[in-house]
C-alpha positions as CSV (number, residue, x, y, z in Angstrom):
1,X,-8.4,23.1,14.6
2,X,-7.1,25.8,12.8
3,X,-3.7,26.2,14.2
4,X,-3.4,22.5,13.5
5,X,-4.6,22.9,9.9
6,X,-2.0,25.4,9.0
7,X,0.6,23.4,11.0
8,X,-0.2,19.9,8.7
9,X,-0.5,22.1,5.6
10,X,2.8,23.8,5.6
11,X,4.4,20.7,6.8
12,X,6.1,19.7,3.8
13,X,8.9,17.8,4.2
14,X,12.2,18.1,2.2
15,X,9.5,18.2,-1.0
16,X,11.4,20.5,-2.9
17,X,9.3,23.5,-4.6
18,X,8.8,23.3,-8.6
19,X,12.2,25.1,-9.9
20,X,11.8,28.4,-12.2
21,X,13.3,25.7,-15.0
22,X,10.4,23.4,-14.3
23,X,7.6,26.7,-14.1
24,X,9.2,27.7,-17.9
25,X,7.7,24.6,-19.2
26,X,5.1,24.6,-21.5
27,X,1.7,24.3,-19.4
28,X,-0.6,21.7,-19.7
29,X,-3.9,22.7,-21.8
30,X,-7.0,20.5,-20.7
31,X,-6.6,18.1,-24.3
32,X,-2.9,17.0,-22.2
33,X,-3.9,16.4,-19.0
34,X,-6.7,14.2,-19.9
35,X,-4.1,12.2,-22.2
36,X,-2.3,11.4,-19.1
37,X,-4.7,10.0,-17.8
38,X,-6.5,8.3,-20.3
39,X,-3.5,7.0,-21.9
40,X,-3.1,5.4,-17.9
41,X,-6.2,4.2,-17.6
42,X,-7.3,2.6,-21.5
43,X,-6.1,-0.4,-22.7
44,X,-4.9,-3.6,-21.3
45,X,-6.8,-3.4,-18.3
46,X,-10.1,-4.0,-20.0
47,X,-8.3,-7.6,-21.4
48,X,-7.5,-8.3,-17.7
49,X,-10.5,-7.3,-15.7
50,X,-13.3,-8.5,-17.9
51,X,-13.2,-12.5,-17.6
52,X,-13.5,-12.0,-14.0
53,X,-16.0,-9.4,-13.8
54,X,-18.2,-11.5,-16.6
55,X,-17.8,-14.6,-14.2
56,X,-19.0,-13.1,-11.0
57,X,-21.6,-10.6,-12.5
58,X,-23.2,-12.5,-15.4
59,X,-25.3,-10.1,-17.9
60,X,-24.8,-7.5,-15.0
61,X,-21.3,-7.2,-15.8
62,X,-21.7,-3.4,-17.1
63,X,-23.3,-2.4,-13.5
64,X,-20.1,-4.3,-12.0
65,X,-17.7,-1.6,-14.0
66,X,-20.3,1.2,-12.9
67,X,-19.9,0.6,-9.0
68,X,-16.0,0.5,-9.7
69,X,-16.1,4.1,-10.9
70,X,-18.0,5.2,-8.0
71,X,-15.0,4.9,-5.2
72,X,-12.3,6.4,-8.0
73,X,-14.4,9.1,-8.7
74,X,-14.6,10.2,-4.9
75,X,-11.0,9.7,-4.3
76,X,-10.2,12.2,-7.6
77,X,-11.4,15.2,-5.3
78,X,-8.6,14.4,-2.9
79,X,-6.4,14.4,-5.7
80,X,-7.7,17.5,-7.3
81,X,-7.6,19.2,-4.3
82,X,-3.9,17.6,-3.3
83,X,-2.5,19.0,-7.4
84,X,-4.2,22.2,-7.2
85,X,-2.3,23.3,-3.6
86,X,0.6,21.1,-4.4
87,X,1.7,21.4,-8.1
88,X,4.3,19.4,-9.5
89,X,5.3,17.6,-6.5
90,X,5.9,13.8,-7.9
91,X,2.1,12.7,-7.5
92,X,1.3,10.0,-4.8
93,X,4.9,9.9,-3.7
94,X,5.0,13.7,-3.3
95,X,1.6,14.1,-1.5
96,X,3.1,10.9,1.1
97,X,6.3,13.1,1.7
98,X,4.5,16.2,2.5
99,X,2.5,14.7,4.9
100,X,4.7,12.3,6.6
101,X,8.4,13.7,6.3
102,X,11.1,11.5,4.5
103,X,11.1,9.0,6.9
104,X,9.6,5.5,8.0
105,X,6.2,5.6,7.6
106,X,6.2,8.0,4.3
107,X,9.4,5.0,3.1
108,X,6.9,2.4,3.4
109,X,3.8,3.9,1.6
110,X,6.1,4.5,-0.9
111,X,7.3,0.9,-1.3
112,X,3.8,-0.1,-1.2
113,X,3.5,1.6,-4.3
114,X,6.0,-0.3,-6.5
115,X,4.7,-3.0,-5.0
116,X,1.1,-2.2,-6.0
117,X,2.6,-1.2,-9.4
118,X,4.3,-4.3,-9.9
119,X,1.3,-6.1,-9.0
120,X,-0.2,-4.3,-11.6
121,X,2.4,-4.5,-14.0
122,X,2.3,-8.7,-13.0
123,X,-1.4,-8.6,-14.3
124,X,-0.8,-6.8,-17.4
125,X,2.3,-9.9,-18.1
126,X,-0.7,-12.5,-17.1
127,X,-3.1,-10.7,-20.0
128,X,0.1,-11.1,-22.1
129,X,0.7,-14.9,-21.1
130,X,-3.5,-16.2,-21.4
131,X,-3.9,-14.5,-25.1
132,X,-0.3,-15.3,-26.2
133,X,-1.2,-18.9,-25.1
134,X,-4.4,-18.7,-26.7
135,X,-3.8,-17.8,-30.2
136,X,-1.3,-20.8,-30.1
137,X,-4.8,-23.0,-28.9
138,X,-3.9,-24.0,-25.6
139,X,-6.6,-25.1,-23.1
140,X,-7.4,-27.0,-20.2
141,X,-4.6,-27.0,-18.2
142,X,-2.2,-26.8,-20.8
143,X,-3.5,-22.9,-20.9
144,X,-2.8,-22.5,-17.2
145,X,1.0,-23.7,-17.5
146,X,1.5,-22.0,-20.9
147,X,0.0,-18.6,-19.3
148,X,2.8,-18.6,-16.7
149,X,5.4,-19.4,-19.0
150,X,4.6,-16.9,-21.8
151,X,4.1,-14.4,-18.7
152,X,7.9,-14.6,-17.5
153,X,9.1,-14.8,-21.2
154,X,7.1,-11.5,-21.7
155,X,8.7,-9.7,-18.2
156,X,12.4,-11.0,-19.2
157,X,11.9,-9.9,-22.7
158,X,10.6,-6.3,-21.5
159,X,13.6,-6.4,-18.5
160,X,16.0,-6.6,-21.4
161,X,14.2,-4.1,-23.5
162,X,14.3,-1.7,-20.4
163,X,18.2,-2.4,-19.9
164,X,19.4,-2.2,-23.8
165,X,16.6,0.3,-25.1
166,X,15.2,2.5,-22.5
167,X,14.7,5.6,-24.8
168,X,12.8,3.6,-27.2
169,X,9.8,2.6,-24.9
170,X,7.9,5.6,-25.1
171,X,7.7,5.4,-28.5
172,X,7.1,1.5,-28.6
173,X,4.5,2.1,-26.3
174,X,2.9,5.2,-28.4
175,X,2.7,3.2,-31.8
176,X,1.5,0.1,-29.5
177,X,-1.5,2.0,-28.4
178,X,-2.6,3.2,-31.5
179,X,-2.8,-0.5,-32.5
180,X,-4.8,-1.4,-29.6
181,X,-7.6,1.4,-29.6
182,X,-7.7,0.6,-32.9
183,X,-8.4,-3.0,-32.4
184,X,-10.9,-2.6,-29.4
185,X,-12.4,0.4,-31.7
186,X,-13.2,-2.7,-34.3
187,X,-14.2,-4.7,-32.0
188,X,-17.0,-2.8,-30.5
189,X,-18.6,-1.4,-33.8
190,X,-18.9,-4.9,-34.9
191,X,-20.3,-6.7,-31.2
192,X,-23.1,-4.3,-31.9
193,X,-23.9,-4.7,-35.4
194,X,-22.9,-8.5,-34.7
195,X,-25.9,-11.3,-35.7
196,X,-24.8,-13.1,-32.4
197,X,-26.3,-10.0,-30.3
198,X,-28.6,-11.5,-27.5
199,X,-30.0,-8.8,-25.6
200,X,-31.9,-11.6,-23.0
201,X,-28.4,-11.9,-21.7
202,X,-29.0,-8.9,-20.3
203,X,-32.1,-10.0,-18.3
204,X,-32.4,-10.0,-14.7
205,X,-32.5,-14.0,-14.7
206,X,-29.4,-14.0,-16.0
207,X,-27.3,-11.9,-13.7
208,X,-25.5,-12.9,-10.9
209,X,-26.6,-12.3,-7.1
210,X,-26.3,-9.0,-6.0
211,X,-23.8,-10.0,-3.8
212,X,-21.8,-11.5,-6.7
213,X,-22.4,-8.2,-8.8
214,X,-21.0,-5.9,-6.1
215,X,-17.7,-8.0,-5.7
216,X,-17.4,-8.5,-9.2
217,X,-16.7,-4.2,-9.0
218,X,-14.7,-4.9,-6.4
219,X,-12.7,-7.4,-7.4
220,X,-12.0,-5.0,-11.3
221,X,-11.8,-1.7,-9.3
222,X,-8.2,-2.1,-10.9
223,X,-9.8,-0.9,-14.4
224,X,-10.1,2.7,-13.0
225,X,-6.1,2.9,-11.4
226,X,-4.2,5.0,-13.3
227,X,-5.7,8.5,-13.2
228,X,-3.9,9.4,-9.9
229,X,-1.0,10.0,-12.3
230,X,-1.8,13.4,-13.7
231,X,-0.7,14.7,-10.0
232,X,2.4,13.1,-11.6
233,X,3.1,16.4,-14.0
234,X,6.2,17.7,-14.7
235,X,4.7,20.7,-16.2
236,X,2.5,23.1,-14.6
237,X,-1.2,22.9,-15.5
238,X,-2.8,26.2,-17.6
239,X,-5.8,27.7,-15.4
240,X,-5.4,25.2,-13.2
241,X,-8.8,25.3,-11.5
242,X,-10.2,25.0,-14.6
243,X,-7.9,22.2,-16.0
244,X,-7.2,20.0,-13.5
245,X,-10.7,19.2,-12.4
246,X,-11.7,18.4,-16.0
247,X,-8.7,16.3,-16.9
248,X,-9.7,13.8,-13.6
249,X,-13.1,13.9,-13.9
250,X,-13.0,13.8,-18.0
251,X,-10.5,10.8,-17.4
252,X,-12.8,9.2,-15.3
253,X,-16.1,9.9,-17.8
254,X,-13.9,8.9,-20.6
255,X,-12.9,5.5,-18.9
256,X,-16.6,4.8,-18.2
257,X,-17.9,5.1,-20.9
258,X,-15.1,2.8,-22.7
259,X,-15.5,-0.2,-20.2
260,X,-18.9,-0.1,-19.9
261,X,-19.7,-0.2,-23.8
262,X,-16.7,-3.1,-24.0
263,X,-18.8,-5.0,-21.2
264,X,-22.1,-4.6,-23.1
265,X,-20.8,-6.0,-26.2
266,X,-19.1,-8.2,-24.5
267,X,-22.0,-9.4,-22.4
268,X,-24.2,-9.0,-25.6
269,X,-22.3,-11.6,-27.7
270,X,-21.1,-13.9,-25.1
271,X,-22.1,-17.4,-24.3
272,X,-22.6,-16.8,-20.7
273,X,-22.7,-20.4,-19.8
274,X,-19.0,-20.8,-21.0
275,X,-17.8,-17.4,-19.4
276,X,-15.7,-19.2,-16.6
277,X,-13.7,-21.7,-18.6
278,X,-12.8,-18.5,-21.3
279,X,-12.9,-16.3,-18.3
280,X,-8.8,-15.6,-19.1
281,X,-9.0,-14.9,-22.3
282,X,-12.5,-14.3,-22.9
283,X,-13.2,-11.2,-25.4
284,X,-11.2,-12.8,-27.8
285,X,-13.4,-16.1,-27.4
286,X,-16.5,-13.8,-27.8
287,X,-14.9,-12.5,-31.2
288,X,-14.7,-15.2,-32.2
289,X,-18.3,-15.8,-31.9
290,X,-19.3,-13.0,-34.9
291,X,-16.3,-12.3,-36.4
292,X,-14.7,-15.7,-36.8
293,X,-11.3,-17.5,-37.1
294,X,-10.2,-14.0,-38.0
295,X,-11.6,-11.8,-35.6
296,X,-10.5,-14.0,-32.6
297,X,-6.7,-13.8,-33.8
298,X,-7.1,-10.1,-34.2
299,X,-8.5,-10.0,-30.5
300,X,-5.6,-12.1,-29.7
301,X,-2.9,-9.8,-30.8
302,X,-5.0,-6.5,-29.6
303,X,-4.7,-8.1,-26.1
304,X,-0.8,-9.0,-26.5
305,X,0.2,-5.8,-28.2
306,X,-1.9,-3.7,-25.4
307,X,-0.4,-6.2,-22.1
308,X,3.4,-5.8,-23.5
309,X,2.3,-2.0,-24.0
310,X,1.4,-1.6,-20.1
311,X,3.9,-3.7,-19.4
312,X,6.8,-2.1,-20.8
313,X,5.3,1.2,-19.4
314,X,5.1,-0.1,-16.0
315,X,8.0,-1.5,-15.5
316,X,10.2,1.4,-17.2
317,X,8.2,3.9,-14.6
318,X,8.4,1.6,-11.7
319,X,11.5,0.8,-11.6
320,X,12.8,4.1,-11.1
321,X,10.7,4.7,-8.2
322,X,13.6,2.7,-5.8
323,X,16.0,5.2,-7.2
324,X,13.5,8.3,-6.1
325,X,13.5,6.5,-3.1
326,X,17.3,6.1,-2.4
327,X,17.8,9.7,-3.1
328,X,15.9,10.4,0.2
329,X,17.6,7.8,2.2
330,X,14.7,5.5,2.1
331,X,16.2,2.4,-0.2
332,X,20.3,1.1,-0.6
333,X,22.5,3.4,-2.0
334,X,22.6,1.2,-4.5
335,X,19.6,2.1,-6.0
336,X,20.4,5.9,-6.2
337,X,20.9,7.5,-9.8
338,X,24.2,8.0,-8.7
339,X,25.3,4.4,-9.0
340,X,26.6,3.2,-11.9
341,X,23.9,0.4,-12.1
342,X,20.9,1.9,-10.5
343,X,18.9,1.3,-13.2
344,X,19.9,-2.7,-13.4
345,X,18.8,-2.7,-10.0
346,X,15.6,-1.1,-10.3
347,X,14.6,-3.3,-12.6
348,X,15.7,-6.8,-11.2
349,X,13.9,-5.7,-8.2
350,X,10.7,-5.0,-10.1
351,X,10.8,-7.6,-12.3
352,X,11.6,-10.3,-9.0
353,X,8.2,-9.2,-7.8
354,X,6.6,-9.6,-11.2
355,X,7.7,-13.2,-11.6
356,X,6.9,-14.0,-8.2
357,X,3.6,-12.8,-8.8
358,X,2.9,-14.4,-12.2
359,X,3.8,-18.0,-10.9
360,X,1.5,-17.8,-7.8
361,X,-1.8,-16.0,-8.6
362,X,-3.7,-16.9,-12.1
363,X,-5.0,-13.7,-13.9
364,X,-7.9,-13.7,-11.9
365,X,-6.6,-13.3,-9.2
366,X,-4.1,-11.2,-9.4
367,X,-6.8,-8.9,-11.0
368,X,-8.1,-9.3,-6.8
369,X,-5.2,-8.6,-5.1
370,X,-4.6,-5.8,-7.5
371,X,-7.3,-4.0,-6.6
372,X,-7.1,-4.6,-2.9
373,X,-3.6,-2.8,-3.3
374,X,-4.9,0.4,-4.9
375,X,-7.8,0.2,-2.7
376,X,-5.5,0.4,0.4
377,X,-2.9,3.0,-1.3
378,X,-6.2,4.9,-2.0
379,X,-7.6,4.9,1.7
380,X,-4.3,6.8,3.2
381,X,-4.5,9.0,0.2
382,X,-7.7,10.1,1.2
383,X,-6.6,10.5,4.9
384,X,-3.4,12.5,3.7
385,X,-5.6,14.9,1.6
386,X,-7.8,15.9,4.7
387,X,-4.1,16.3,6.6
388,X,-2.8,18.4,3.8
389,X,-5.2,20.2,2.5
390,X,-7.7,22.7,4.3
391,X,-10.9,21.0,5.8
392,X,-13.8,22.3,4.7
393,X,-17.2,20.7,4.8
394,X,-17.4,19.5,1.6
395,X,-14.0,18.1,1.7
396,X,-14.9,16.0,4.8
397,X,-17.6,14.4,3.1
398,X,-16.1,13.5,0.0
399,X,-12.6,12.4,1.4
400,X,-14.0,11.0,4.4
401,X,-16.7,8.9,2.1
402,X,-13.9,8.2,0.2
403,X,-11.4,6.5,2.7
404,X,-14.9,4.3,4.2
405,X,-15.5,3.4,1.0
406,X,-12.4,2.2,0.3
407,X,-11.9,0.7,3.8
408,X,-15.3,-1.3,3.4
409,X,-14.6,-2.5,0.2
410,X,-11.5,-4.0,1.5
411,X,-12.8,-5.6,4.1
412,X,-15.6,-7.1,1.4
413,X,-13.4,-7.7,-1.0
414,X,-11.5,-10.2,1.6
415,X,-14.6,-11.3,2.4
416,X,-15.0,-12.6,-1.4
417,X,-11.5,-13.7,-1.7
418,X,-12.3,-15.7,1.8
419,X,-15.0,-18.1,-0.4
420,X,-12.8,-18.7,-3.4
421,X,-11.2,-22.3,-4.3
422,X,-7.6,-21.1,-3.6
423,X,-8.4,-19.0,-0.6
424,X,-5.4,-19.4,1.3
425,X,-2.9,-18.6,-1.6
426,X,-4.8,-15.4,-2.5
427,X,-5.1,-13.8,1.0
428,X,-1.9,-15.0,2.1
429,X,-0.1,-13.3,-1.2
430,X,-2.4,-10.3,-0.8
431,X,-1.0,-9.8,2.7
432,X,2.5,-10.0,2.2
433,X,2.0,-7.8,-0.7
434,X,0.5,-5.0,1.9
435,X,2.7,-6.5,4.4
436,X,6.4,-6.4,2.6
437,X,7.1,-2.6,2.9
438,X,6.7,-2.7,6.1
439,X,8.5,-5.1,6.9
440,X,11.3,-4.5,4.4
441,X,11.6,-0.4,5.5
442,X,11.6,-2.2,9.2
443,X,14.9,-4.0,8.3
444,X,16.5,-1.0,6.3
445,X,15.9,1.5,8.7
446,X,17.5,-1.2,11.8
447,X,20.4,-2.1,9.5
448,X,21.5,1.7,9.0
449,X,20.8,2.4,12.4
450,X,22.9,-0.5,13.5
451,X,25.7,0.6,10.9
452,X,25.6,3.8,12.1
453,X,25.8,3.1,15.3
454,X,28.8,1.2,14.8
């Protein structure tokens, strides 16, 4: 066991060390590592995961976000223990290289990345779409076919923001956020102080089944994606066994605490008996509820300005993930920083997915398959930080609880999906969204091989 364990842990790959340029960067304190991953994690996902998790859970939405926590938090040990013995090595990506090798299988977790990330970045367009579509007071199905077409004007507006003005969306997206906490801030103090607070909502009659509860924190599991990317550091972390376990775990406390209190007032002020037909763009329709006219449209354009945040994030991160990729032989040349328009082609192939996604799932759902992405990404994390890493006891049975967990909740979550209207849409996309890198890597790798060979 041991000979194997030193084996797996020095098998790295072609992960290249952090340079001496990269270790005279200013370290991270604690205060920046838990902005990484708060800045990930709050915002427009609490727009996109609360209709559903309100719908299947009732008054016990709150518990719904609690159980969602439970399977990040586990998974953030791998991770801490992964950044701590492997610093600076591109995150997820980096971990996947080390243990697999540049190569087939590490190729294809990879690509299942993006396209987890694109699924992502599909839900945050599909947020944008239902409050844009809102505020201009479409319903019925009107809101359905506005939603779709406000989502693909919002991921072909950001494409071309991406293409003409990449160095302005970090600060677009900084001066967006402050708008949105500020917003959500708003919106909390006055759902509490609100004269529309019902606190029998909250009573057991008035939950959903227990079965309902637990797949409603399944199904928004997605809320809590995001901290995995402080692995993603470009500069070392100060004290890092200090630092790096309190920037995941404060991340995670920090994220808690914010969806939870946004469910209760949600939950608090909500006519629950309405939930599923505002279920899309629901915390703006509870705003409305106590603050008015006023307070709805302020909802409304929190939700946008926070969606076409993420989105513009996303999708300027993402899309240079194929290029990462192509440097290590694992995508077309074309897509290598070394062609003249890698970056077009990082973002058409992105942004394909996103539309693709937008015009076959509805928010809901692609809240579901969201989640079963990470959940799978998250599994094989797990597994690669007991390959990587030493094994000791505890991390056996924190990584090993953490890959079951994930597993079963997969395997529940299809089990939810199984009993929905649109049944055979959702799986079926879910699949080929687990399904495509595989396939697609399988097709690469033949093609060069057959090139090569002639």
């Amino acid at each position: 066991m041991d000979d194997e364990q030193n084996s797996d842990v020095s098998s790295e790959g072609d992960v290249p060390k952090a340079s001496a340029g990269q270790a005279e960067l200013k370290p991270c304190g604690v205060l920046a590592g838990l902005s990484i991953g708060i800045g990930a994690i709050v915002g427009g996902g609490v727009f996109a995961t609360m209709g559903p998790a309100v719908v299947s859970s009732q008054g016990g939405a709150p518990l719904a976000y609690a159980l969602g926590v439970v399977l990040a938090v586990l998974t953030a040990f791998g991770y801490i223990r992964m950044t701590l013995l492997y610093p600076m090595r591109g995150g997820t990506v980096g971990f996947f290289t080390i243990a697999f090798g540049t190569g087939y299988v590490s190729s294809c977790l990879n690509l299942l990345l993006v396209v987890c990330y694109a699924c992502i970045a599909s839900l945050f367009a599909g947020v944008f779409g239902a409050y844009l579509a809102s505020l201009l007071h479409f319903r019925g199905n009107e809101l359905n076919l506005a939603t779709q077409v406000f989502a693909c004007l919002g991921i072909v507006a950001v494409a071309y923001l991406n293409l003409s003005k990449a160095s302005a969306i970090p600060r677009l997206s900084l001066r967006l956020n402050a708008i949105k906490l500020t917003v959500m801030g708003v919106f909390m103090v006055a759902a509490f102080l609100a004269p529309t607070w019902d606190s029998h909502n909250f009573a057991l009659e008035n939950w959903g089944t227990p079965w309902s509860v637990v797949s409603g924190g399944l199904m928004i599991f997605i809320s809590y994606e995001g901290f995995e990317l402080i692995a993603s550091s470009k500069r070392p972390f100060a004290n890092p066994k200090r630092t790096v376990p309190i920037a995941y775990m404060g991340t995670l406390a920090v994220a808690f605490l914010f969806y939870v209190l946004m469910a209760v007032a949600t939950v608090g002020n909500a006519d629950l008996s309405l939930a599923s037909e505002q279920s899309a763009y629901l915390i703006s329709a509870v705003a409305e509820r106590f603050m008015g006219t006023g307070g709805a449209i302020l909802l409304c354009v929190g939700a946008i300005v926070s969606a076409l945040s993420a989105l513009s994030t996303d999708v300027f991160s993402v899309s240079e993930m194929p290029g990462l990729m192509a440097e290590q032989k694992e995508m077309p040349n074309r897509f290598a920083p070394t062609s003249p328009r890698a970056r077009m082609w990082g973002i058409v192939f992105v942004c394909t997915m996103l539309l693709v996604f937008v015009n076959v799932l509805t928010v809901a759902e692609l809240t579901a398959a969201s989640s079963m992405g990470f959940l799978f990404v998250y599994l094989i994390v797990n597994l690669v930080s007991l390959k990587i890493t030493p094994r000791s006891k505890q991390a056996w049975i924190l990584s090993g609880s953490a890959a079951g967990g994930c597993l079963l909740a997969i395997v529940l979550l299809f089990v939810h999906l199984a009993t929905s209207s649109r049944a055979h849409i959702v799986i079926t996309v879910a699949l080929c969204m687990l399904a495509l890198p595989f396939v697609w890597q399988s097709l690469y790798f033949a093609f060069r091989w057959l090139r090569h060979r002639g």
